[in-house]
Kinemage of the C-alpha trace (Angstrom):
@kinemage 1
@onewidth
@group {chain A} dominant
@subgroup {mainchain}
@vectorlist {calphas} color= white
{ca unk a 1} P -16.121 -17.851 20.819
{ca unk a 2} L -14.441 -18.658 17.772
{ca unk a 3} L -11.428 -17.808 15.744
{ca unk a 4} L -11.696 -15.954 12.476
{ca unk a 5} L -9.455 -14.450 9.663
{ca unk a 6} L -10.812 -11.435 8.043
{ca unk a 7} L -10.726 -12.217 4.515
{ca unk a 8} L -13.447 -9.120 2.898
{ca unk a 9} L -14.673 -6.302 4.356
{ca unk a 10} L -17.296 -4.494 2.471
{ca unk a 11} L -18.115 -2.102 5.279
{ca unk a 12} L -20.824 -3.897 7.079
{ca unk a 13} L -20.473 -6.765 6.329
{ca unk a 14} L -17.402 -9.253 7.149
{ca unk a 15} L -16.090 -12.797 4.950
{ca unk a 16} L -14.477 -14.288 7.652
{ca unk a 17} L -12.243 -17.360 7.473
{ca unk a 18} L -13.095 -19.500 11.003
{ca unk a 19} L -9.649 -21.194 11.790
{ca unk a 20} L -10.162 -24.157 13.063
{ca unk a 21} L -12.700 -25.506 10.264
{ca unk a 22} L -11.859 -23.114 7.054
{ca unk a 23} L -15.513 -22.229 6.599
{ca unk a 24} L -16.396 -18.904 5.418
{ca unk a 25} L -18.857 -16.917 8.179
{ca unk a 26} L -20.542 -13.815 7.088
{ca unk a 27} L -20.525 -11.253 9.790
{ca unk a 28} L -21.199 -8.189 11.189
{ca unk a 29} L -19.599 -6.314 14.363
{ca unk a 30} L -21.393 -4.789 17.659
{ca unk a 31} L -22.854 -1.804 17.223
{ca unk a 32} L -20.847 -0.621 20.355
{ca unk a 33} L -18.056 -1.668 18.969
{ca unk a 34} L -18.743 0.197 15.934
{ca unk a 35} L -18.499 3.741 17.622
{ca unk a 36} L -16.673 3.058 21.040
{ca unk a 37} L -13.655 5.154 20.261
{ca unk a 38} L -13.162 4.908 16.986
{ca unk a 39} L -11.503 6.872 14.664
{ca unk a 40} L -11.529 5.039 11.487
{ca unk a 41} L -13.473 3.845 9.166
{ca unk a 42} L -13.008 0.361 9.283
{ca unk a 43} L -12.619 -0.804 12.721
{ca unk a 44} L -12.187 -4.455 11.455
{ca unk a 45} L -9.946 -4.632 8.257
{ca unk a 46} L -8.893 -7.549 6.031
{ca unk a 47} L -6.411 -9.272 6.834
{ca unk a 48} L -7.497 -9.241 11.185
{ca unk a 49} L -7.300 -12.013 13.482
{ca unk a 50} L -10.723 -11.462 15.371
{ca unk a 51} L -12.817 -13.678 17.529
{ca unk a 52} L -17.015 -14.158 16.508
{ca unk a 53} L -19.668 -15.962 18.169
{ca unk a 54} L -22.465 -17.099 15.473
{ca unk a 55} L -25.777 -15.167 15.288
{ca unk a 56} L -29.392 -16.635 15.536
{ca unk a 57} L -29.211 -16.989 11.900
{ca unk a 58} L -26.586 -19.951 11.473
{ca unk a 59} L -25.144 -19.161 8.692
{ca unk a 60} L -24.021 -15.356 10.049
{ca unk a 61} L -21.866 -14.129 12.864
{ca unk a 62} L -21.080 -11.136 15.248
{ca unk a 63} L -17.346 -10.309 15.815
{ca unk a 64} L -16.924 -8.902 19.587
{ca unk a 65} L -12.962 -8.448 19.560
{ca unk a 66} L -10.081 -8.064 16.977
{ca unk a 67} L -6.992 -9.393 18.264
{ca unk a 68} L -3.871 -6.481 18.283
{ca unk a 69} L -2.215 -5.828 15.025
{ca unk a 70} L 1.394 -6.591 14.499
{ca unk a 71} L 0.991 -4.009 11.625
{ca unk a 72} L -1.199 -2.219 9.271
{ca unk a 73} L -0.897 0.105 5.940
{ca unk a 74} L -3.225 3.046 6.702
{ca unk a 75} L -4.037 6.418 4.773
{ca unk a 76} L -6.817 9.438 5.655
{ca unk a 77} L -9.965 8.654 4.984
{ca unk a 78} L -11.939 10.821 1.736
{ca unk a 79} L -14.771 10.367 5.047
{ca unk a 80} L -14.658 13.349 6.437
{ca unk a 81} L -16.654 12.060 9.700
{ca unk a 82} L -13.895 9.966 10.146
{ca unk a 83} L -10.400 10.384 10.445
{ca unk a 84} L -8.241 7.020 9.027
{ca unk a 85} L -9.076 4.222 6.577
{ca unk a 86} L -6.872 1.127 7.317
{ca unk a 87} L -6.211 -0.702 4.151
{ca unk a 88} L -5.120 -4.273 5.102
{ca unk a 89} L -3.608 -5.471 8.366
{ca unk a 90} L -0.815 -8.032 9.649
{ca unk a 91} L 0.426 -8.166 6.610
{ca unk a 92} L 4.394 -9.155 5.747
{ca unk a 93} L 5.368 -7.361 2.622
{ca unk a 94} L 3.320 -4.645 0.668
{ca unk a 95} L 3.750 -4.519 -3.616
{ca unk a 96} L 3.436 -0.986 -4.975
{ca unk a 97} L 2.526 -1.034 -8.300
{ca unk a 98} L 3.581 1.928 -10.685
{ca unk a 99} L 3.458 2.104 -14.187
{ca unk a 100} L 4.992 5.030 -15.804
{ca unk a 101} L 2.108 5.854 -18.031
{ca unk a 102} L -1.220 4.220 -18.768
{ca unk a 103} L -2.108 6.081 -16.353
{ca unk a 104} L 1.222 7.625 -15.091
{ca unk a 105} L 1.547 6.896 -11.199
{ca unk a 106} L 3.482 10.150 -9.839
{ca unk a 107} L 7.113 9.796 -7.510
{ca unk a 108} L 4.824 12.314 -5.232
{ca unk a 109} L 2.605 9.188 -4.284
{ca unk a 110} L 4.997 6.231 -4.580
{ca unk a 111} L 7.075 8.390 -1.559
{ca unk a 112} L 3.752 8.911 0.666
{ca unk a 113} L 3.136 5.560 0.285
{ca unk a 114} L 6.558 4.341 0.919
{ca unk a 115} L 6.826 6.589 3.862
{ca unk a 116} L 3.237 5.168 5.541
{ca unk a 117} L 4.993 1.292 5.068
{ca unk a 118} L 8.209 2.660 6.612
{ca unk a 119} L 6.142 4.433 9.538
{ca unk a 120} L 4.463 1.302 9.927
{ca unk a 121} L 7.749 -1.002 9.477
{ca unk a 122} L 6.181 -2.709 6.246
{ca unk a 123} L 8.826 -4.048 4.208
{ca unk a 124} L 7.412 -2.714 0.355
{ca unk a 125} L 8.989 -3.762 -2.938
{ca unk a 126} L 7.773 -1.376 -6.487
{ca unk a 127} L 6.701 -3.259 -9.431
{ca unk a 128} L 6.932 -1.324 -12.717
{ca unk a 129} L 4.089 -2.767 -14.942
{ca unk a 130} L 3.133 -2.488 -18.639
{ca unk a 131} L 6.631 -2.266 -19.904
{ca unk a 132} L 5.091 -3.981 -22.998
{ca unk a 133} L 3.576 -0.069 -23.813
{ca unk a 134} L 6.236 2.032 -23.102
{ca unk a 135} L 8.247 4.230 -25.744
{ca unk a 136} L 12.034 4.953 -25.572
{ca unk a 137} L 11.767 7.952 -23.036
{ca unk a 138} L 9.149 5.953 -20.902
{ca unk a 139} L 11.708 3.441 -20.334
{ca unk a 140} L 14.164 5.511 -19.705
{ca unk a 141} L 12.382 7.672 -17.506
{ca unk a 142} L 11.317 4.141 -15.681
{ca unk a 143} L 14.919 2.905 -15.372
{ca unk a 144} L 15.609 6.540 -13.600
{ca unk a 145} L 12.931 5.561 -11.059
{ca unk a 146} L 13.893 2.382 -10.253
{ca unk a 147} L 18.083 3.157 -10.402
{ca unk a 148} L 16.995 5.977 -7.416
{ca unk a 149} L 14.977 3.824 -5.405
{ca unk a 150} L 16.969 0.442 -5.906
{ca unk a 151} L 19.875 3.241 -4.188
{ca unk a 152} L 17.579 3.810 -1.132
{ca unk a 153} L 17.193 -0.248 -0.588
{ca unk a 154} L 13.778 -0.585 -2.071
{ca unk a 155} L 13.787 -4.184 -4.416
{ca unk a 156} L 12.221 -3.017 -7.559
{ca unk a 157} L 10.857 -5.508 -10.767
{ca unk a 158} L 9.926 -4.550 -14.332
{ca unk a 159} L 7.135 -6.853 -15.467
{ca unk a 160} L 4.452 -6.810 -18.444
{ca unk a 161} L 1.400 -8.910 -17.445
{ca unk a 162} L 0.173 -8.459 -20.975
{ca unk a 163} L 3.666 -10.144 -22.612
{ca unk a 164} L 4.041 -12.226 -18.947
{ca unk a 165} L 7.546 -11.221 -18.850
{ca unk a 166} L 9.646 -10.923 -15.262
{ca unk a 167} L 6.517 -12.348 -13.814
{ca unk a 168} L 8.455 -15.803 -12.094
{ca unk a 169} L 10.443 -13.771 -9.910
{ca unk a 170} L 6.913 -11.888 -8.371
{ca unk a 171} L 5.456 -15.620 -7.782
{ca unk a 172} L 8.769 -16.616 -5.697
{ca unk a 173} L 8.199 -13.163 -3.996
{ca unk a 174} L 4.741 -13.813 -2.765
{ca unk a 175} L 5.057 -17.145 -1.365
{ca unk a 176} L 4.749 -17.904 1.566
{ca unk a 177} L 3.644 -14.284 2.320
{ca unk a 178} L 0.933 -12.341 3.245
{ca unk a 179} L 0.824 -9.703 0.750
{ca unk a 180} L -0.943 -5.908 0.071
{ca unk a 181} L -0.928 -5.190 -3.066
{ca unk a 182} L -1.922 -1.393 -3.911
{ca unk a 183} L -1.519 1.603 -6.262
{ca unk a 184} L -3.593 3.348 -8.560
{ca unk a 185} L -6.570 2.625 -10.441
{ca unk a 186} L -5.466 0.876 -13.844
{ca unk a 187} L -1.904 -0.167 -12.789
{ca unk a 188} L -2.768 -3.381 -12.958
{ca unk a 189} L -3.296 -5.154 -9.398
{ca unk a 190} L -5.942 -7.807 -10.210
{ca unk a 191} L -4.337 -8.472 -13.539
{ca unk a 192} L -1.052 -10.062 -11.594
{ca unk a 193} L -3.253 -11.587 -8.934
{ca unk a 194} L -4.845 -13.512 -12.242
{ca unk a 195} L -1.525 -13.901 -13.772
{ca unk a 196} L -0.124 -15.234 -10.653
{ca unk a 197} L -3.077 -17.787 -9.863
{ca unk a 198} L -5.696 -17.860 -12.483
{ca unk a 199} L -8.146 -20.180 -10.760
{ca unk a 200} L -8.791 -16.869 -8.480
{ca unk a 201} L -10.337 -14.908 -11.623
{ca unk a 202} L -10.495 -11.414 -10.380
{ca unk a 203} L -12.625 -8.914 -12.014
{ca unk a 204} L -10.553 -6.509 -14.089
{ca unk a 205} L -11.308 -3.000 -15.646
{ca unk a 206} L -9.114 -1.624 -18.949
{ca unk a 207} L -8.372 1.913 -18.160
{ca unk a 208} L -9.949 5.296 -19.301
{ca unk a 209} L -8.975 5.958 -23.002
{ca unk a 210} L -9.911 9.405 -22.598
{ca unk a 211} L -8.637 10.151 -19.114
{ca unk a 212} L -5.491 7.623 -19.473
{ca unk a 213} L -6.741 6.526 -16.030
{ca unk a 214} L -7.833 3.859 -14.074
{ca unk a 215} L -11.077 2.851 -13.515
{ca unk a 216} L -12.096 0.632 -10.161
{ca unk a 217} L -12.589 -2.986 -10.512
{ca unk a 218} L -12.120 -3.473 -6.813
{ca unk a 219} L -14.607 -2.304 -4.923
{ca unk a 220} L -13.500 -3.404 -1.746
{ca unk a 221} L -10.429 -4.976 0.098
{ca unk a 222} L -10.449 -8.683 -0.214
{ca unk a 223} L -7.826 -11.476 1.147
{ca unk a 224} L -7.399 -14.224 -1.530
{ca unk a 225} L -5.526 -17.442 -0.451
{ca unk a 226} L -2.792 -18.678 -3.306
{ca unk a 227} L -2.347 -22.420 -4.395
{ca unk a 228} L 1.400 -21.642 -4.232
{ca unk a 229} L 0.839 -21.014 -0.348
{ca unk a 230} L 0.560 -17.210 1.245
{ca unk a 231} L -2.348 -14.812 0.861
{ca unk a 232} L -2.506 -11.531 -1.358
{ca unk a 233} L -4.458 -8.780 -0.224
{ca unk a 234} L -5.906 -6.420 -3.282
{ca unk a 235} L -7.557 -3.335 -2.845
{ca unk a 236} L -9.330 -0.860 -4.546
{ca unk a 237} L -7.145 1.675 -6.594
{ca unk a 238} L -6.013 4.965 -4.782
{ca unk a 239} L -6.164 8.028 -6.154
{ca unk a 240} L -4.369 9.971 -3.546
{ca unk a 241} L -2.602 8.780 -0.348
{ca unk a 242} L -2.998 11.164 2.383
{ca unk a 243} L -0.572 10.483 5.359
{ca unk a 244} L -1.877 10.210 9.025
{ca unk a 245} L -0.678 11.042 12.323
{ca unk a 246} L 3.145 11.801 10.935
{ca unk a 247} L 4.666 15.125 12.552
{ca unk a 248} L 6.428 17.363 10.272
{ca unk a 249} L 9.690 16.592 12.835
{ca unk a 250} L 9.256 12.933 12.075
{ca unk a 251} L 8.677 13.178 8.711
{ca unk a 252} L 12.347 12.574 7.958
{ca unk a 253} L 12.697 9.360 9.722
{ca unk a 254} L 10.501 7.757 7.193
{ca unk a 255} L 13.164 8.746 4.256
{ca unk a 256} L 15.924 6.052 4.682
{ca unk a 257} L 18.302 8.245 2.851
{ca unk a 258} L 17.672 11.175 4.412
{ca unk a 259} L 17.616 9.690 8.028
{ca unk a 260} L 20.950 8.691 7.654
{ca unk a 261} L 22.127 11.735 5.783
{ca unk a 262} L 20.799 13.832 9.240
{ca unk a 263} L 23.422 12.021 11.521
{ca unk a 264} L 26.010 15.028 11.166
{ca unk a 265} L 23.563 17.362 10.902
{ca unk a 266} L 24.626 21.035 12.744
{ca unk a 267} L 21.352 21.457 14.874
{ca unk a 268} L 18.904 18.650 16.718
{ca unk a 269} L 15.839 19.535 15.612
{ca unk a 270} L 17.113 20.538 12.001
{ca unk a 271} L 14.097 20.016 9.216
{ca unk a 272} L 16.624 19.928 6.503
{ca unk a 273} L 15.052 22.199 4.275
{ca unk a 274} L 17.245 25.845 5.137
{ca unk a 275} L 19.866 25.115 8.408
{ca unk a 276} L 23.086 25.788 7.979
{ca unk a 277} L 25.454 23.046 8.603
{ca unk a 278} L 22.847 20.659 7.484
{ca unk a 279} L 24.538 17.654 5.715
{ca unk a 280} L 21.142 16.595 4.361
{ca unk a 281} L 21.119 19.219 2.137
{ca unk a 282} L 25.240 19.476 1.180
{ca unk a 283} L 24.362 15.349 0.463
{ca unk a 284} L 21.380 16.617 -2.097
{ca unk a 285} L 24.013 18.872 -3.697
{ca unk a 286} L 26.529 16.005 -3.758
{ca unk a 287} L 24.227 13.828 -5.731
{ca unk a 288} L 24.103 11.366 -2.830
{ca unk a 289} L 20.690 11.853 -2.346
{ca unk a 290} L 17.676 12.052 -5.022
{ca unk a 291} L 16.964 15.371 -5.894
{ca unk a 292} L 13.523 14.037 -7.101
{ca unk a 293} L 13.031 12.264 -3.149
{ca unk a 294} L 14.350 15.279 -1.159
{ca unk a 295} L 11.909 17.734 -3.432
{ca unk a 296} L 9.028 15.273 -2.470
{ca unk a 297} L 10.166 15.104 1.150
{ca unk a 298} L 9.611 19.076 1.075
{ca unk a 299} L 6.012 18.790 -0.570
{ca unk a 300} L 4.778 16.145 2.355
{ca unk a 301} L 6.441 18.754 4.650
{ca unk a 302} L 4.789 21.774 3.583
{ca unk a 303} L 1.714 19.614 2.843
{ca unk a 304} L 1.829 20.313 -1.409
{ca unk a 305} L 0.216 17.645 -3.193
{ca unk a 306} L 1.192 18.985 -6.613
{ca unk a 307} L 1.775 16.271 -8.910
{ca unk a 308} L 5.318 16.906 -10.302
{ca unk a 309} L 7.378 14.248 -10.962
């Protein structure tokens, strides 16, 4: 049996890094494996140590296990057969990219993202893109963003990919590293993996001029190693980012902010949205916590996908 990495998943169909030799193995998984309890889409994702054994044709292979994950970044699947879709796994650090416009990626998304990475214990950092295109109030409205989640702990960076300006600071970021970068359609993920090593020439897509929205270039997750050591994960742009298996009295955990806020709180099982004596909410009315976070806290907690910012 040997050792692979999973490097591109395409649904049936494996690239798989072998470890020992660093030759690239097509394969494809039992068919008992396939269905044998599970409840996601992908039961081997990119970025999975798993163990093949090569096929009567030489040049394929059949996986039989996947080695446990120290960690994965996983949202509901749009398959409703299914139940999860696991976008990359063992993975050290995941880049959200947002751009305030071009198409506009909404605070309601960056905070279910952000929660799945903190339910999952995956540091994340937010990189604003296409600064190059903003007006006055788009920067301004930017800064906002990034002075409120800079305050929670999250590291945030302002870059242009077009201009190539704050871009040094993402390379030192990403080596080293293995790396997910996500967000939604047209923000600009295979751009900076081109930016950042340009002998990987990813395709990319301009956006929508009538929709001012993304369209996919990535079709599916794929692992990409970089010359400046470290791997980068990108995947396919997200429309919506549907949280799994987080109860409503967990939900809070997953908002640094508010997590601490709850310490004092008056009652145990307090949900922060109406108890009295809860210092969750007096710290909202202090200003000590984002008015725009705590709104989107309530929205993932009564399950309101409205896109307000």
């Amino acid at each position: 049996m040997k050792k692979g990495l999973v490097l591109k998943s395409t649904g049936s169909w494996y690239s798989v890094k072998e470890v020992e030799s660093g030759k690239i193995v097509f394969c494809n998984i039992r068919g008992k494996m396939r269905v044998d309890g599970i409840k996601n889409t992908n039961p081997v994702a990119v970025g999975d140590i798993v163990y093949f054994e090569d096929s009567d044709d030489s040049d394929k292979g059949i996986i039989h296990t996947v080695e446990p994950r120290k960690n994965y970044i996983i949202r509901k699947s749009t398959n409703l057969s299914k139940q999860t879709h696991i976008l990359a796994a063992n993975i050290d650090q995941a880049i959200l990219m947002v751009t305030v416009a071009f198409p506009e990626t909404f605070p309601l998304f960056i905070d279910r993202f952000l929660v799945s990475s903190e339910a999952y214990r995956i540091p994340t950092k937010l990189v604003f893109n296409k600064t190059d295109l903003y007006n006055e109030g788009q920067i301004a409205y930017m800064n906002y963003l990034i002075d409120i989640y800079k305050a929670v702990g999250y590291e945030c960076f302002s870059i242009s990919i077009e201009k190539k300006t704050n871009l040094d600071s993402i390379r030192e970021l990403l080596k080293g590293k293995t790396s997910v970068i996500a967000g939604n359609s047209g923000v600009g993920k295979s751009s900076l993996i081109n930016v950042i090593d340009p002998l990987l020439d990813l395709k990319t897509s301009k956006i929508s001029d009538y929709h001012k929205s993304g369209k996919h270039s990535t079709t599916f997750a794929e692992m990409f190693e970089l010359s400046t050591g470290g791997y980068i994960i990108d995947t396919p742009g997200i429309r919506g980012f549907g949280l799994f298996d987080i109860k409503n009295e967990e939900l809070f955990h997953f908002f640094p902010e508010i997590f601490k806020a709850s310490e004092n709180c008056k009652f145990y099982n307090c949900t922060h949205v109406h108890e009295p004596g809860c210092t969750v909410i007096q710290a909202v009315e202090n200003g000590e916590i984002s008015e725009l976070r705590y709104l989107n806290y309530i929205r993932i907690l009564s399950n309101d996908d409205t896109k307000h910012r």
